[in-house]
N, C-alpha and C positions, 0 to 999 in steps of 0.2 A: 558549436551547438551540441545539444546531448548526443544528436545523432555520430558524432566522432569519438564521444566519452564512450559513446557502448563500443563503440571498435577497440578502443585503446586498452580496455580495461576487461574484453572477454579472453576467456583463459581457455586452450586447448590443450591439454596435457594426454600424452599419451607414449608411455618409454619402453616400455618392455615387453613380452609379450603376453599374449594372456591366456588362461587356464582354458581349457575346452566348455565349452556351455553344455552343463550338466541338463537343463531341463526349461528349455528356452521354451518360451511364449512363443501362443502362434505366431506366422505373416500377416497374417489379416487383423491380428488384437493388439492394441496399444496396453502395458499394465505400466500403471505408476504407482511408485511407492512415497507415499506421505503423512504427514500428520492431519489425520481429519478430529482430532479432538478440539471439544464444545462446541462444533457445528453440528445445530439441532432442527436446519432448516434450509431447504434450498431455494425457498423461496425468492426474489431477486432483493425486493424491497426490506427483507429483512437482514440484510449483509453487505460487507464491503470489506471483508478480509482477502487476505493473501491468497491461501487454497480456496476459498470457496469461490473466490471470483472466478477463477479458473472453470471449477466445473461449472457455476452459471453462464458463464460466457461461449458454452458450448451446447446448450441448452437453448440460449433465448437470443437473438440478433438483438443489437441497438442502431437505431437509426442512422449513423456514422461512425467511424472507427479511426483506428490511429493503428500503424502499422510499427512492429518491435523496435525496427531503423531507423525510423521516423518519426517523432513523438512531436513533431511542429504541424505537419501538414498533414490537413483530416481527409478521410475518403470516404466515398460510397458505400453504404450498406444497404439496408431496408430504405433508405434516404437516397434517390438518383440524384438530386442538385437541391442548392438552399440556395438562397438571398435574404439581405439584412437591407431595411429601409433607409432610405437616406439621413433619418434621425437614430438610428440606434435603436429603434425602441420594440420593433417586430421582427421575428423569422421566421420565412416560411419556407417547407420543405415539402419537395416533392416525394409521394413513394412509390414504390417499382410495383407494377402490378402484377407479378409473377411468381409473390413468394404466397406461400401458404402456412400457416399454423399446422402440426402433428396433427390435429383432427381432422385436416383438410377444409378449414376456413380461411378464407382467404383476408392477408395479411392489410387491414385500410388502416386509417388516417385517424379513426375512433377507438381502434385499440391502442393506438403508438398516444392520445388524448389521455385515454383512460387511463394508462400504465403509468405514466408521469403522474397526474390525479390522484392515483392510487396509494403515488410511495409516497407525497407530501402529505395526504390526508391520513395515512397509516401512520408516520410521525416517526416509524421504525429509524436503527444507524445508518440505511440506504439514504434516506432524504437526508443526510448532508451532502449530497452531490450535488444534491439541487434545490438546495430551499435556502442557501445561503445569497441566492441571486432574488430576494422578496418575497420568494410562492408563499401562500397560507393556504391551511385548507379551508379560508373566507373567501381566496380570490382565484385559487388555482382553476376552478372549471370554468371562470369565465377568459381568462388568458389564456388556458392551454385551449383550443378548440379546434376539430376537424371542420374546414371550410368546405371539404367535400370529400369521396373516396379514398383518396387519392394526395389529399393539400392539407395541411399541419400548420396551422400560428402557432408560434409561440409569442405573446406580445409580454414585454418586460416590465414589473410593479417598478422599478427604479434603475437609476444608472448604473450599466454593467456594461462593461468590456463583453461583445458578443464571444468572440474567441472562447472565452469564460466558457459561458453557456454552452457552447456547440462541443466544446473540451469533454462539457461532464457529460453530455448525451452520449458519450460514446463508453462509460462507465458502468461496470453490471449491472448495479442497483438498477438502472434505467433500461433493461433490457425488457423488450416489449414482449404484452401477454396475451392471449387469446382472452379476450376480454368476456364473449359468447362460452365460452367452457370453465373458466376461474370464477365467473360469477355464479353458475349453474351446481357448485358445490359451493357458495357461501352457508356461512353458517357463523348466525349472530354477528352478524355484520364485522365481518374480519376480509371482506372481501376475498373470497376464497381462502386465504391464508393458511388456515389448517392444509386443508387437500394441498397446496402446493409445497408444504414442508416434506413432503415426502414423493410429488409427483413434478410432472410437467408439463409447462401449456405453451408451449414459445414456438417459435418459427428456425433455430438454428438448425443446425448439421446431423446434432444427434439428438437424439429423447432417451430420459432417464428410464431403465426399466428396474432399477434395483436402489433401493437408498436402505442401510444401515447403519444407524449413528456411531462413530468412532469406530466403525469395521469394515466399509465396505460400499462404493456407489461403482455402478454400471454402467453405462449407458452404450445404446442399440445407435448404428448409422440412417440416418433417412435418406434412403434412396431415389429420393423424390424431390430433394433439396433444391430451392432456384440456385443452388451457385454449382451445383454438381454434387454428385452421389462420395463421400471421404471415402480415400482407400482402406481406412481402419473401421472392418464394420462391427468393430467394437472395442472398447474404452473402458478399462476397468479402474479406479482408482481404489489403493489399499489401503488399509490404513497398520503402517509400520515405523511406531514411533521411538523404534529402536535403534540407533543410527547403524550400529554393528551386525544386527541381524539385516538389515534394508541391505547395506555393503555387500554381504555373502549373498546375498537373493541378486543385485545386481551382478556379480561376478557369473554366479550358477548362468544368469539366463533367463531366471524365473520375474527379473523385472526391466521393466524397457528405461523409465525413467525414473531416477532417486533427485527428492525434495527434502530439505530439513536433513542434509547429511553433516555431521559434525566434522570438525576439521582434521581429526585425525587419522579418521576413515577415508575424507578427501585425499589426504595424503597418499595414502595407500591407493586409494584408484587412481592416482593419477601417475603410476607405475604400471597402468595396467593399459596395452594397447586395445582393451575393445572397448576403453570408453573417454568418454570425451566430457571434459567439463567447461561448464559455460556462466562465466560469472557476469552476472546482470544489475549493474547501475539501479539501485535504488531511492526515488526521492524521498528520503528519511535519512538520519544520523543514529546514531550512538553517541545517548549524553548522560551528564549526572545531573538528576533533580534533587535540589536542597529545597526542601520545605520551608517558604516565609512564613509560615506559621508557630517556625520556632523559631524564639527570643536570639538564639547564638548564632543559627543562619543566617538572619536578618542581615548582621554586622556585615557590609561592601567588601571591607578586608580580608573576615573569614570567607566570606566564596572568593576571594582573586584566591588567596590561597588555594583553596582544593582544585583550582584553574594547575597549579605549580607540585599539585600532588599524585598527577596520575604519571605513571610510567608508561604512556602508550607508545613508544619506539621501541619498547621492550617486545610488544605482543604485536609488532605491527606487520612483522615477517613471518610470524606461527599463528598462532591462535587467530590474528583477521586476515590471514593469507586471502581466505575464499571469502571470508563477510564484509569487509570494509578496505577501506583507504580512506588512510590519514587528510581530515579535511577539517577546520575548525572556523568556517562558515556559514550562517542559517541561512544561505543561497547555495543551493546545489550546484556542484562544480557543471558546467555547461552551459547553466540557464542566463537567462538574460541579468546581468545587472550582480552577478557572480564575479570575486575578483580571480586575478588571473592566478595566484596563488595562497591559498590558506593553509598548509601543512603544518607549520608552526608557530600559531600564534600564543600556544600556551607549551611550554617547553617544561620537564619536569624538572624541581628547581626544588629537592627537597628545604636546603638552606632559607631560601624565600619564603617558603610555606610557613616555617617558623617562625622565622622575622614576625612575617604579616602577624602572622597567631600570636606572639607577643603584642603587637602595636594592636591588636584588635582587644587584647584582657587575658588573653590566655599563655601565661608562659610557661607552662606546663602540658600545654598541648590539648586536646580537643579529644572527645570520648563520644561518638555517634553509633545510630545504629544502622546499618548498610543492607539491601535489600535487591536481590536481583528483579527486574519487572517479571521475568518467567524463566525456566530451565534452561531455555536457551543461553539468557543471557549472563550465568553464572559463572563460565570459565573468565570472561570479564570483569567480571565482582569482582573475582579472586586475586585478579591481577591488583583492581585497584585497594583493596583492601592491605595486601602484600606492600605495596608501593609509598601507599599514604602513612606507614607505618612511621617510615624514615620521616616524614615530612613531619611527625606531632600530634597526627590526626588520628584516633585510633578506632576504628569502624569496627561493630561486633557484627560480623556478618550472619543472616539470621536466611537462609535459603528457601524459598518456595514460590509460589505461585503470586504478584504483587501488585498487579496493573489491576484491580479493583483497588487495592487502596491505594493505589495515585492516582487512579479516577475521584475516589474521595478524602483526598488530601490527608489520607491518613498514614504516614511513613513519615522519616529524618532524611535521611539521603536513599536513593536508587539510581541505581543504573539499568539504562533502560534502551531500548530502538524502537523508532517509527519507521512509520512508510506514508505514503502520500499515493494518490490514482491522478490525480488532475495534474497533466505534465506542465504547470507554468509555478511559480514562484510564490505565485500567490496563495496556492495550499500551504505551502510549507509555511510559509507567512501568518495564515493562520495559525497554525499550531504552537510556533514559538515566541510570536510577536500580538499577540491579541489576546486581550483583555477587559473584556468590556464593562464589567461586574464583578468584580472582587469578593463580594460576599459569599458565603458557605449556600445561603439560599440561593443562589443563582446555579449553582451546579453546572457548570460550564465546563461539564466533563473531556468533551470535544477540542478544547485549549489550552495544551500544555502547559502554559504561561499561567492561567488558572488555575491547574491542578500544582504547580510551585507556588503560587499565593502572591504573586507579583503585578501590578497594573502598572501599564506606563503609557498614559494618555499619548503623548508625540507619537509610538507606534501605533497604539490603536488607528489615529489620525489617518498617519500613511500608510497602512494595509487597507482602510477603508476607501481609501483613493486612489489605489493601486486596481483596484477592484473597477473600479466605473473607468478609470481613465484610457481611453483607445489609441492614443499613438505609443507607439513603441518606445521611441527614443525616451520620452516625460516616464511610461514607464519603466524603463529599466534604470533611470536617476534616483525613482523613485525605491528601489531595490537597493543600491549604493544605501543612499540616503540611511536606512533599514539595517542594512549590514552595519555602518559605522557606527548609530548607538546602540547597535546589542552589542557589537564587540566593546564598547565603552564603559558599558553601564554595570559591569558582573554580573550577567544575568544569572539566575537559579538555573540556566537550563546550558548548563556547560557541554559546548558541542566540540567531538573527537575525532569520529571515521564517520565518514557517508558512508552508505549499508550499501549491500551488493549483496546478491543472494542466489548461491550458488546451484546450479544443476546439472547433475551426472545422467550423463544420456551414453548410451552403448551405438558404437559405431555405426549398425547397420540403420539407427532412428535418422530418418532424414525428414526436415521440416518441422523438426518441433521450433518454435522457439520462443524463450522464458520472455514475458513481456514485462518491461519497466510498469505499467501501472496494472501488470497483475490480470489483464485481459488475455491470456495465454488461450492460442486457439489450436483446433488438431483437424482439422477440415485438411490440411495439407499435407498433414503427415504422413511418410509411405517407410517401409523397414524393406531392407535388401536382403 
């Protein structure tokens, strides 16, 4: 299960000695170093990114949780126990009467109602956690309801694997609000919304005293917290999106943990005994999108080709040392219904590539335009751009910022990575296997599959069934099943390395730790 992938696969490096700490961060303050650029809200419902979950998730509790180790088996939060009816169709959960909201309202059963309410009726990229399982904002207030103080239904519009459900409750977007304070600064029925892009109304650990967009968030310890008062009574996140300046500020002292370090700086710290790097299991890939919307990608032959034109054993020792491992399965290595080996299914084969490209019209070779999704993903490009050359393909690489237009199908090829929050199969399934609407007016931004221009009814089918169906064994078949025509069919969405995302933490941080779906918590964290 995943929980063995995250052992196998985290990375402690640490060889030589290290520089003296020039101008170390208190004991008592946690500082991170990351990219907080276009997060322009911390609202919960309005996000479901990488960093920003982080800071929401230390901000607002959600009703259960999933622990970094353990991304199968849910625990306690605001939630002391659940039960699911003997049809599948209700869950109710009990909540602890001891926690309280930052104002000192006490945490019920109406707010954890509201807050779910909240994000399907706001429509915001939060409610894809949870409006994939029916909600509308027609039917949400009468399914989601407090039975009392205390007692939470959720009753379900259609068949859903409860697992499902109880998975995404534990997801920032769904992190519950002081419903009495968020509503008390609405304004033009945004339900609160504005005041919470820059404030805080939740029940976690810490409360935000500082937000500056792309510069700077803070946040103060609650000393008053039902799970205990954090050793760190304060939490700065920075915003340093300069991998080499982050490096030197890690070495100084001047930061506790580095997010978004590039790999050649990894290298370097990880020559350095005071810090420690921890490479964290991602459910998402690294893939290339061919756009079905153009005539010459369309051709089955030209995508197996650019399947035989990446060089990725070349960059799979350097450049994705910290980001990925070699996996070319739309089932994340761990999960259910994941074969036991995908490392090579598509081998670079420049010879092949040309064949194909011959037998497809083109014996002359292919002339596209190549596009990284973002900065990040450019030393990747480069590779495959370099690689595809030999193969006949010839990509004008064109550099910048790209995931709005592969949101709107507007690109030739890119290379790109995802990530996924919901630790089952089934997110990822979404993404690369679902298509429900093909047309340009459906904007099904949210489905990879969609943003390449590709519909293929069989998967829609079985992702749709994967979804409802509760025994294990039916589906993890049903995952096999999934995995065998995508690998069949040349799909547009050519998958390489599973993502891993790496963080540099300095020896004295104890207890952080990076979490696979991005709920990273500092309630534990202590520095020696």
């Amino acid at each position: 299960m995943l929980k063995s992938l995250l052992t196998s696969v985290s990375i402690a490096a640490a060889l030589i000695a290290a520089q003296p700490s020039l101008a170390a961060s208190p004991p008592n303050m946690l500082v991170i170093g990351t990219n907080l650029t276009g997060i322009r809200t911390l609202d919960p419902a309005q996000n479901n990114a990488r960093t920003v979950s982080e800071l929401i998730s230390n901000l607002y509790d959600n009703l259960v949780q999933l622990s970094p180790d353990d991304l199968q088996t849910l625990k306690p939060m605001l939630a002391t126990k659940w039960s699911v009816s003997p049809d599948g169709k209700i869950i109710t959960l009990t909540l602890r009467d001891d926690a309280t909201f930052q104002s000192g309202n006490p945490v019920t059963a109406e707010d954890a109602a509201w807050s779910i309410q909240r994000v399907i009726k706001m429509g915001q990229v939060g409610s894809t956690d949870i409006a994939p399982w029916g909600f509308t904002a027609g039917n949400v207030d009468k399914l989601i309801r407090a039975k009392d103080a205390h007692t939470l239904e959720i009753e379900l519009p259609q068949a859903v694997n409860t697992d499902l459900v109880l998975y995404s409750l534990a997801g920032s977007s769904i992190g519950i609000i002081d419903k009495k304070t968020a509503m008390s600064h609405e304004a033009n029925g945004d339900f609160g919304g504005t005041w919470l892009s820059a404030n805080s109304a939740g029940s976690g650990p810490f409360t935000l005293a500082q937000w500056r967009p792309n510069d700077v968030a803070i946040f103060n310890a609650r000393k008053n917290y039902w799970g205990g008062a954090p050793a760190m009574t304060r939490v700065v996140a920075r915003h340093i999106p300069e991998s080499g300046n982050l490096r030197l500020q890690l070495e100084a002292g001047d930061v506790d943990i580095g997010q978004y370090v590039s790999s050649g700086d990894l290298d370097a710290l990880a020559t350095n005994k005071a810090m420690v790097i921890d490479n964290v299991p991602g459910l998402g890939f690294y893939y290339i999108a061919l756009n079905q919307k153009d005539p010459d990608l369309q051709k089955p032959k030209v995508r197996e080709a650019f399947q035989h034109a990446f060089d990725w054993k070349a960059i799979s020792d350097n450049i994705m040392r910290y980001t990925g491992f070699p996996w070319q399965s739309m089932i994340p290595k761990g999960m259910i219904g994941a074969p036991e080996n995908a490392t090579s299914r598509y081998d670079y084969d420049p010879a092949k590539a040309k064949q194909l490209l011959a037998e497809a019209g083109y014996p002359n070779g292919l002339k596209k335009v190549l596009n990284p999704s973002a900065a990040a993903t450019l030393p990747f490009t480069e590779a495959l751009q370099a690689s595809a050359r030999a193969a006949g393909i010839d990509l004008d690489l064109v550099p910048g910022e790209f995931i709005p237009a592969f949101r709107e199908r507007k690109y030739q090829v890119l290379l790109g990575n995802s990530g996924a929050r919901l630790p089952d199969p089934f997110a990822v399934a979404t993404q690369y296997a679902y298509n429900p609407d093909n047309s340009d007016e459906a904007r099904l931004g949210s489905y990879y599959l969609w943003r390449a221009g590709m519909k293929v009814d069989e998967l829609n089918t079985l992702v749709d069934q994967s979804m409802k169906e509760r025994d294990t064994a039916k589906r993890t078949d049903l995952f096999k099943k999934m995995d065998g025509i995508y690998g069949g069919m040349d799909s547009p969405l050519i998958i390489f390395f599973q993502r891993t995302d790496p963080y540099v933490m300095r020896t004295n941080v104890k207890g952080y730790h990076g979490h696979t779906t991005w709920s990273t918590r500092w309630h534990d964290v202590t520095k020696e």
